[in-house]
N, C-alpha and C positions, 0 to 999 in steps of 0.2 A: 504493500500500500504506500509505505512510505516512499519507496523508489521510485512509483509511477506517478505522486503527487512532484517529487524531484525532475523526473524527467516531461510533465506537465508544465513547470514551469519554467525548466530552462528553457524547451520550444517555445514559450510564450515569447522569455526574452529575448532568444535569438528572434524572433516574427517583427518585435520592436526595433530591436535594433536594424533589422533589414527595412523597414518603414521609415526609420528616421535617416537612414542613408539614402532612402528614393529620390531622385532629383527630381525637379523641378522640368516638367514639362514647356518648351516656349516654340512658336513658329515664330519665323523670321518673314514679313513680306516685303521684298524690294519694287513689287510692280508701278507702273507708270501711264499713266494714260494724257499726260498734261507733259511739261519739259521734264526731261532726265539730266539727272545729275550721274550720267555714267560715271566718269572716274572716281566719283565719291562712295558710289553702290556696289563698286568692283572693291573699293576697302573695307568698308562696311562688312559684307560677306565676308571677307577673311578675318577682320576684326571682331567679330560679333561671335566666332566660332573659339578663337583662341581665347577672348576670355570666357568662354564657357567651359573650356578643359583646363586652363589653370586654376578658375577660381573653384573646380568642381562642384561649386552652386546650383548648377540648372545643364540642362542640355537641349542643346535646339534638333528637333526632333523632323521638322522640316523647312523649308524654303519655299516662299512661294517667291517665283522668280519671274520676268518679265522672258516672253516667249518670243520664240527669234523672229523679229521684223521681216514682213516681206516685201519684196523689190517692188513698190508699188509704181508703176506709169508717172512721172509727174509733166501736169499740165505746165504750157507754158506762162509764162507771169507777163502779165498785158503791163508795159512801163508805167509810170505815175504821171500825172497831169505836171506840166510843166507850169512853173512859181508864176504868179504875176508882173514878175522884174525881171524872165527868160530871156537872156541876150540873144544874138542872132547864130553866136555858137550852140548854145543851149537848143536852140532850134532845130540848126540843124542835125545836132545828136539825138535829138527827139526822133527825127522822121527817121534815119536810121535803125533807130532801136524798133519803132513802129512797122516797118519793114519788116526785121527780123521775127517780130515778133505773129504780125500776119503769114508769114511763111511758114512758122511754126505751127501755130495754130491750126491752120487749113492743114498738117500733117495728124492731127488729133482725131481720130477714126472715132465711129459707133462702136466699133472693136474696142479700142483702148480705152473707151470708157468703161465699157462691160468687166475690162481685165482689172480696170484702178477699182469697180465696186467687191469686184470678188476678193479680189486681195484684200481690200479692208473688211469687207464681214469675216473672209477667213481668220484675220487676227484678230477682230474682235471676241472670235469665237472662244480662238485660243486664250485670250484673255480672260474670258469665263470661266473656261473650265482649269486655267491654273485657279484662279480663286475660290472655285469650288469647296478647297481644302479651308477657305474662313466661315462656312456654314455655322451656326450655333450647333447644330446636330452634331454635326462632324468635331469641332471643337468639345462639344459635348464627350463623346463615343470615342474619342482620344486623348480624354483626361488634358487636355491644354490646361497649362495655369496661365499663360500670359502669350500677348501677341504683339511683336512690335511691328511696326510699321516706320524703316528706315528708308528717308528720304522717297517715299511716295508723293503721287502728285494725280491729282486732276479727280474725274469721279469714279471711281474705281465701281467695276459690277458686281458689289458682294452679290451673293444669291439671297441675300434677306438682311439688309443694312440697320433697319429697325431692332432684329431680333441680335445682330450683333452687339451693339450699343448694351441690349436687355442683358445677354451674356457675362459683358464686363460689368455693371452692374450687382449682377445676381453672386458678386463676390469673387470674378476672375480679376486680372491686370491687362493693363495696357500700357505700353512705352512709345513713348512718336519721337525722331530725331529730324532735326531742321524741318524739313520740307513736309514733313507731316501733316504740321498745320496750313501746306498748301493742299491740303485734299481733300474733296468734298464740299468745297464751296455752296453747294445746290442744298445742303443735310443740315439743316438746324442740330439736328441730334446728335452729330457727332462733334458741332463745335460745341456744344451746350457740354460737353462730355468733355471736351478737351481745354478747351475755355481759351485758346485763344487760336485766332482766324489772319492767316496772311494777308498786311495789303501790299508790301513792297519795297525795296531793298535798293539802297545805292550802291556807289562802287566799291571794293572791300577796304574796310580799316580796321584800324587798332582796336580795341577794343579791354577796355578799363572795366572788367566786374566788377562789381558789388556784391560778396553776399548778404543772401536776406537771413541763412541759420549756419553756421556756422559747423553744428555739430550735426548735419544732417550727413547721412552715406553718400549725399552726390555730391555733397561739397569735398568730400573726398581727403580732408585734412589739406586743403590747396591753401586755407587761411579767409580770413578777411576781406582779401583780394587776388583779385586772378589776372594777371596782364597777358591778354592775347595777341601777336605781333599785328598776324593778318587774319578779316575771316571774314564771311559775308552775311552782316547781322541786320537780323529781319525787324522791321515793324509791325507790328497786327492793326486789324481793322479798330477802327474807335466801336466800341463797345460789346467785343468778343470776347475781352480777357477782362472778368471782372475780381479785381483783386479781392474783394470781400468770398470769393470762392476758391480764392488757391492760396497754398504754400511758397510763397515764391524762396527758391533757392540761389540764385544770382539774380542779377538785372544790372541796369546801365544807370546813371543818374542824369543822362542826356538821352537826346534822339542820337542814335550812332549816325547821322550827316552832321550832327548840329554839336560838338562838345563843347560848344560855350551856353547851349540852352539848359537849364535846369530842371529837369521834366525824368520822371520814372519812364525806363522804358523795359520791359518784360523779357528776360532772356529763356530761364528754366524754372519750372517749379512743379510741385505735386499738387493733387489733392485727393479725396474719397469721390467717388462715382455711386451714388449706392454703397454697397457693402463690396464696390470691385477700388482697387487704387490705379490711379493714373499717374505717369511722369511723363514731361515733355523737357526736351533741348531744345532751342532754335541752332544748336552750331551743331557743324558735322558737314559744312558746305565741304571744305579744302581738306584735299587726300594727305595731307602732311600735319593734319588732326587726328584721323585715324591711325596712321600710318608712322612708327618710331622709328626705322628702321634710319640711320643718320645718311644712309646712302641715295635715301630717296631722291630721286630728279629733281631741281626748283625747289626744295627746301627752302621754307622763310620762317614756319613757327619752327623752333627747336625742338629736339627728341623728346626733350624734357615735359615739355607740353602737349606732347600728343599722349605720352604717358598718364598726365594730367587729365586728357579729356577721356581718354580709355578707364582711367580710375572713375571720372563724373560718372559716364554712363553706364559703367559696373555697378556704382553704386544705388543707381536711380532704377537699375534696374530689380538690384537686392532688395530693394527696401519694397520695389512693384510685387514682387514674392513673397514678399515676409516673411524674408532671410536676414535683414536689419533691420532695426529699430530705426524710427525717426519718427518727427510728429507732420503732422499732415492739417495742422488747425490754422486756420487762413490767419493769415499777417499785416495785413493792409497797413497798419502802422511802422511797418519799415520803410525807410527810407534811405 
């Protein structure tokens, strides 16, 4: 008796202990339907993968990846109306181009157009059905805990956009990097969920963090302050990101055009979705963010920094897990 209640319960605690070491289910989706930040989404996927086998946290269990483009026909581009102040060379480089471009044209067949619709429902297709894999069901039926969405862009065809949203909600996670918050423009729901909505970006600079918690896992022990050399830092719509609903973890204390204006300007932060946690970065544009390697081509942030931002999003993503501690109770009072 006594034996079998002994071996009762050491299989219990080996059952435990096998549970407490199950990782952390996560998809990775890089698709694109709006502009691609190729180079960015080629480090991403290699980045998003090594830290999930060193930090042996979590493991990405799939990809949904952007399916290979097809050669579609493209029409010719009829030139632009020439200025009101058109010299008489301007002129005459009009009519040349208009030439050209009548020549072209009248080459653009009932055929080639049939070839440029097929081509594009064919990848639309394809674009479905890689997405397939972000169904609630499917997310469901594969135990997902968390789904990032790196540097996506434009409206992506989940198979039930509504019911994803409900998903992370109902106690899942979600991570968005940069261009995240360019996705979806059409979906109250999921900026309402993400809490902040792209409107548009100048050309890349410096960029002087602030953070908002210091002790949070995506601040990553960076300190205080985070000096970024180069990066292409976003501003959101007026009234998508409402600070009385998120944790903000960095921000800018200027519009990134303007560092003599004094104005909040939103970089990363968490909040609760429901009973699901959300984290967002706006950086992650430049492959020498993701990317430490010191040998990298065009290097202008340091290795040191891209270590840096590989720690941020480790940790925003730990914490999207509830593998780290942080608080997630809105801040609006930072500054």
């Amino acid at each position: 008796m006594k034996n079998s209640f002994a071996l009762t319960f050491a299989l219990a605690c080996l059952a435990g202990v096998s549970f407490a070491a199950e990782k952390k289910r996560v998809v990775v989706c890089t698709v694109t339907t709006g502009f691609r930040h190729g180079p960015a989404i080629a480090e991403a996927e290699k980045t998003l993968p090594k830290l999930a086998k060193e930090s042996g946290a979590f493991e990405i269990v799939e990809f949904v990846r952007q399916p290979d483009a097809p050669k579609i026909p493209q029409r010719p581009r009829k030139p632009k109306d020439l200025a009101a102040n058109a010299n008489d060379k301007d002129k005459e480089r009009m009519a040349e181009d208009m030439k050209k471009f009548e020549a072209e044209n009248a080459k653009w067949t009932s055929e080639m157009v049939a070839q440029e619709k097929a081509a594009k429902d064919g990848f639309e297709a394809a674009v479905k059905k890689s997405l397939a894999a972000l169904s609630p069901a499917r997310l469901r039926a594969e135990k997902i805990d968390l789904v990032i969405f790196a540097d996506t862009t434009g409206d992506l065809p989940l198979p039930d956009k509504e019911g994803f949203i409900k998903w992370i909600e109902d106690g899942h996670a979600f991570v968005g990097m940069h261009s995240a918050s360019d996705t979806f423009h059409g979906f109250p729901g999921y900026g309402q969920m993400l809490q902040g909505e792209f409107k548009s970006h100048g050309k890349q600079v410096p960029a002087d963090l602030v953070a908002g918690d210091t002790s949070h896992p995506a601040n990553a022990g960076i300190g205080s302050k985070w000096d970024i050399k180069l990066e292409e830092m976003y501003e959101m719509k007026d009234g998508s990101h409402d600070r009385s609903k998120v944790h903000v973890i960095w921000f800018l204390k200027h519009p990134p055009q303007q560092p003599d204006k004094a104005e909040y300007a939103a970089v990363s932060w968490c909040r609760m979705a429901g009973t699901g946690r959300v984290f967002y970065t706006s950086l992650g544009h430049r492959e020498d963010l993701w990317n430490d390697d010191p040998a990298l081509p065009n290097r202008v942030n340091s290795p040191e920094t891209a270590k840096q931002y590989q720690a941020h999003i480790l940790g925003g993503i730990k914490w999207a897990l509830g593998l780290a501690s942080g608080d997630a109770t809105p801040n609006p009072e930072v500054k």
